[in-house]
TORNUGU-796001 format. One line per field, with one value per residue: x, y, z of N, C-alpha, C in turn; residue number from 1; residue in one letter. Coordinates in steps of 0.2 Angstrom, whole numbers. Layout:
N
n.px	[X/...]
n.py	[Y/...]
n.pz	[Z/...]
ca.px	[X/...]
ca.py	[Y/...]
ca.pz	[Z/...]
c.px	[X/...]
c.py	[Y/...]
c.pz	[Z/...]
i	[NUM/...]
aa	[A/...]
% end
This chain:
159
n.px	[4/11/19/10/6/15/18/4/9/20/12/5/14/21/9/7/17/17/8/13/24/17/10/19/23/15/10/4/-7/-17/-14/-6/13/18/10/16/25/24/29/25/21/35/35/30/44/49/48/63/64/59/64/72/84/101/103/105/98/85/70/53/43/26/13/0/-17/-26/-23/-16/-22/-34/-36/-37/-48/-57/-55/-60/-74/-81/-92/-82/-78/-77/-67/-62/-52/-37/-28/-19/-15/-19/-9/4/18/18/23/25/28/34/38/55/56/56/47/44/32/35/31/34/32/41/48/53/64/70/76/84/82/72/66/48/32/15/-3/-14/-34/-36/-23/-7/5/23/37/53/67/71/61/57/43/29/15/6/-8/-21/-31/-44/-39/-28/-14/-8/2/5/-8/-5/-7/2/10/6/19/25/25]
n.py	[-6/6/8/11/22/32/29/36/49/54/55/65/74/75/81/95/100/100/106/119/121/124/134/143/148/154/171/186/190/179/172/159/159/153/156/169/167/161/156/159/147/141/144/130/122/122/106/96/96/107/116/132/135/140/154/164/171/184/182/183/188/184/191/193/200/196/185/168/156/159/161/148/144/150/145/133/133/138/134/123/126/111/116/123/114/111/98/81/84/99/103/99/106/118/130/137/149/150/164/162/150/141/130/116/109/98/91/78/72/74/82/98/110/125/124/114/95/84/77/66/68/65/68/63/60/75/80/82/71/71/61/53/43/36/34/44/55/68/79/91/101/102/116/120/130/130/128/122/122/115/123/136/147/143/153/153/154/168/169]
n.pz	[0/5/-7/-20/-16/-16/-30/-34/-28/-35/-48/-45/-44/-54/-65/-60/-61/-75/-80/-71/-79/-92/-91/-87/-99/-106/-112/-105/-113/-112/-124/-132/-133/-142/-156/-160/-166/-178/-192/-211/-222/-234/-250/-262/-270/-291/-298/-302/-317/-322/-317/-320/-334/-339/-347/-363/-371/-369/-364/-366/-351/-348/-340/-329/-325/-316/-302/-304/-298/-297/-313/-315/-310/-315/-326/-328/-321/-333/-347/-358/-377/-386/-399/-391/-381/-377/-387/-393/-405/-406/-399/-401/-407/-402/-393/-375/-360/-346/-332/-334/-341/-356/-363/-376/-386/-397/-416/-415/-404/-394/-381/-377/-369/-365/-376/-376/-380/-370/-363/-367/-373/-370/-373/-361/-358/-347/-344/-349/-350/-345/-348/-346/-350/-341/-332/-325/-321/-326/-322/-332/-331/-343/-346/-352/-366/-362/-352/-336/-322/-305/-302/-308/-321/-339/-348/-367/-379/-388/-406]
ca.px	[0/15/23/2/5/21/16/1/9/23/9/1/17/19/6/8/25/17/4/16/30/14/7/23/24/8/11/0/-14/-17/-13/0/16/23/8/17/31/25/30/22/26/39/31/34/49/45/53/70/64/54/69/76/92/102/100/108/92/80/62/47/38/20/12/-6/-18/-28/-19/-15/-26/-42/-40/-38/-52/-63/-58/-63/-79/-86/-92/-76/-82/-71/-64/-55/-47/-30/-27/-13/-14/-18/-4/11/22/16/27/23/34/34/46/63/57/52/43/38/29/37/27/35/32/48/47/60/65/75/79/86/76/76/58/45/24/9/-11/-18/-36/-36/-17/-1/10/29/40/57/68/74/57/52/36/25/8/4/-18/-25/-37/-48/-35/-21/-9/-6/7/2/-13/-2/-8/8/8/5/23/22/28]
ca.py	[0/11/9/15/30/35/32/40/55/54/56/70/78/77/85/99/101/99/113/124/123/126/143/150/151/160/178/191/188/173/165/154/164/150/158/173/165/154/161/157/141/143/141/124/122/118/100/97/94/114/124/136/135/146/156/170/175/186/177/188/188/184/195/194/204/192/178/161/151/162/163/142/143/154/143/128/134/142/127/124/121/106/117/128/110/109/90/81/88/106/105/96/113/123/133/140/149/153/167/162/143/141/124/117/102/96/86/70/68/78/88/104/114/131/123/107/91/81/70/65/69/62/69/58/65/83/80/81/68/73/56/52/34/34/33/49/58/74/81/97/100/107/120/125/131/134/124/125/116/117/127/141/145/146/157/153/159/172/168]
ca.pz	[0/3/-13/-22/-14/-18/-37/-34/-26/-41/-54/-46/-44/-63/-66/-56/-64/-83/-78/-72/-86/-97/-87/-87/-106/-109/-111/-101/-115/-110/-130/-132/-136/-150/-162/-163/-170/-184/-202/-218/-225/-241/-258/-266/-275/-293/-301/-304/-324/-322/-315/-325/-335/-338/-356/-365/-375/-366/-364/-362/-345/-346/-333/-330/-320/-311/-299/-309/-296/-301/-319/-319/-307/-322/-334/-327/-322/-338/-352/-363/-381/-391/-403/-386/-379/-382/-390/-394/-413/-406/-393/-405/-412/-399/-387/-368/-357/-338/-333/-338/-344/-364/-367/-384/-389/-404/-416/-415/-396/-389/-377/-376/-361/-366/-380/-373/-379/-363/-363/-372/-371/-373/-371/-359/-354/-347/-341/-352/-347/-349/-347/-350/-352/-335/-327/-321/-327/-321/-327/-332/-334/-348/-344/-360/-371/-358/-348/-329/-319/-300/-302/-312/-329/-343/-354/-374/-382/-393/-413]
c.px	[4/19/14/3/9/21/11/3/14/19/6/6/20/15/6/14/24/14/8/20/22/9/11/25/19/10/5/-6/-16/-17/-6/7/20/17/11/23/30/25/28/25/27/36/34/38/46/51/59/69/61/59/72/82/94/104/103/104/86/74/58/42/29/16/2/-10/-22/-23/-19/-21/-34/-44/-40/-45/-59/-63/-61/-71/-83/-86/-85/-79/-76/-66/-58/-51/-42/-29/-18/-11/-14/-13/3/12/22/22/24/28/31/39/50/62/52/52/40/38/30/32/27/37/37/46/54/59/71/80/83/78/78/69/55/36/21/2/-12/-25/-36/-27/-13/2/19/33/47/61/70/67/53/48/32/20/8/-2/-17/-32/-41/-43/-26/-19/-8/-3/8/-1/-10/-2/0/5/11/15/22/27/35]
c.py	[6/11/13/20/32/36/36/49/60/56/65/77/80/81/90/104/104/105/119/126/126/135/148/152/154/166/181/190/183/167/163/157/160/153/166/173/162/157/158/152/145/141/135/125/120/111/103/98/104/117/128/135/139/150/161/175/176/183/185/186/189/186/195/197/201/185/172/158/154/162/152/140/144/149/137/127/135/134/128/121/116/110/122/122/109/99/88/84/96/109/104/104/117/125/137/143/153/156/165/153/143/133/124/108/99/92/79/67/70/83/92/107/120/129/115/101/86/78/68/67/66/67/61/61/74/84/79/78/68/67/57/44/32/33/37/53/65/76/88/97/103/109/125/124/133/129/128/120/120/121/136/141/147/148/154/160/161/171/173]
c.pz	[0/-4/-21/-20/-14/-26/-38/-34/-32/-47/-53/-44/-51/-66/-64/-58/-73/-82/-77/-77/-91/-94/-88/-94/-111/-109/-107/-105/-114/-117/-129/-138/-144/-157/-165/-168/-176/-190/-207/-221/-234/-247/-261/-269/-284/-294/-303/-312/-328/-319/-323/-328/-339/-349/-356/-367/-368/-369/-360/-357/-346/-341/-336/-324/-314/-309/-304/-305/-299/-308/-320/-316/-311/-325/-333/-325/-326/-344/-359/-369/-384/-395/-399/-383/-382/-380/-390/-401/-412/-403/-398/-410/-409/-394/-381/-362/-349/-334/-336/-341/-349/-363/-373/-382/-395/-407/-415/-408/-392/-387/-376/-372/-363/-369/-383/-374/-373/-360/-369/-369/-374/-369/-367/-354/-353/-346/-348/-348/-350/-347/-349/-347/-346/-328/-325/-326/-322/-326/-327/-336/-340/-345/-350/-363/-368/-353/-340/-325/-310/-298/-304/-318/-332/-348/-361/-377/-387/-398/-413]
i	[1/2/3/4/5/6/7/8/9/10/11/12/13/14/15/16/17/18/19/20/21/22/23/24/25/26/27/28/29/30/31/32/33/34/35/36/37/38/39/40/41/42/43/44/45/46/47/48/49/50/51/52/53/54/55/56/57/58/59/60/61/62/63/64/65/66/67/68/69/70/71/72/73/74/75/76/77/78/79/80/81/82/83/84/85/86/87/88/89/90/91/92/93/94/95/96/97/98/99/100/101/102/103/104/105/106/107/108/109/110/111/112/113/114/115/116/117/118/119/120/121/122/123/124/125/126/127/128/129/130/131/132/133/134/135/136/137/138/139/140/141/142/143/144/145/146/147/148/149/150/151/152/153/154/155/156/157/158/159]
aa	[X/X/X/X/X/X/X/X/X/X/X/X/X/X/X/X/X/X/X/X/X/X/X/X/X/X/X/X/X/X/X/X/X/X/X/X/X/X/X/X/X/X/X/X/X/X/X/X/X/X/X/X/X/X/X/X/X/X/X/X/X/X/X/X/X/X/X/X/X/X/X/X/X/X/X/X/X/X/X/X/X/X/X/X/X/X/X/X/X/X/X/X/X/X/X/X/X/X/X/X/X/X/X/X/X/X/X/X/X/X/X/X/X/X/X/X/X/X/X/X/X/X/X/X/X/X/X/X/X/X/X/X/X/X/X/X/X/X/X/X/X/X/X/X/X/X/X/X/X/X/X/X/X/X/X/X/X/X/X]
% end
């Protein structure tokens, strides 16, 4: 019986101890001073196959006035008619750039990166599937007539 009462008293001195350390680190408002620390988590990185490299030729900045998530949000709202989806036919020759990375879609299935061929595509669905011989692969949607690669449209490069 005395050894019940010693773990008893043990627990209830733990608690007593856990309460305290947690009182003293409220501030005066009574919220808990770690929410004024927390910072905004970092924007995903993108793929290693989607960074940038490095180019001599100036690339023009598509800038647009409403946010990328809103206009992928319009377009997938409003009825797209067949003749706005981009296919595999309407997509193959085409080129897209996102800040400083030019993409094309060659017609015979190759995919270029700033000029470098370095995969290969197919239309599968609403999604581009970009693959290469080693295994690795990433999707970029089709949205109406416009591409977007983690809910950021790319811009259609200009002739």
């Amino acid at each position: 019986m005395k050894q019940s009462a010693l773990v008893g008293l043990a627990v209830v001195f733990l608690c007593a101890a856990g309460f305290l350390a947690w009182r003293l680190t409220l501030p005066a408002s009574g919220q808990p001073a770690v929410q004024a620390q927390i910072a905004p988590p970092a924007p995903p990185a993108k793929p290693e196959w989607f960074q940038a490299e490095a180019s001599s030729q100036p690339v023009a900045v598509v800038e647009s006035s409403a946010p990328a998530a809103a206009q992928a949000e319009a377009k997938a709202a409003e009825p797209v008619a067949a003749a706005n989806t981009l296919t595999a036919e309407t997509l193959a020759g085409t080129s897209w750039q996102d800040g400083q990375i030019n993409v094309a879609f060659l017609p015979d299935g190759r995919w270029q990166m700033n000029g470098r061929i370095c995969a290969k595509w197919e239309v599968s669905g609403d999604k581009v599937r970009i693959y290469d011989d080693k295994g690795e692969e990433h999707f970029v949607d089709i949205v109406g007539d416009s591409l977007a690669f983690n809910g950021q449209i790319i811009g259609k490069a200009k002739p």
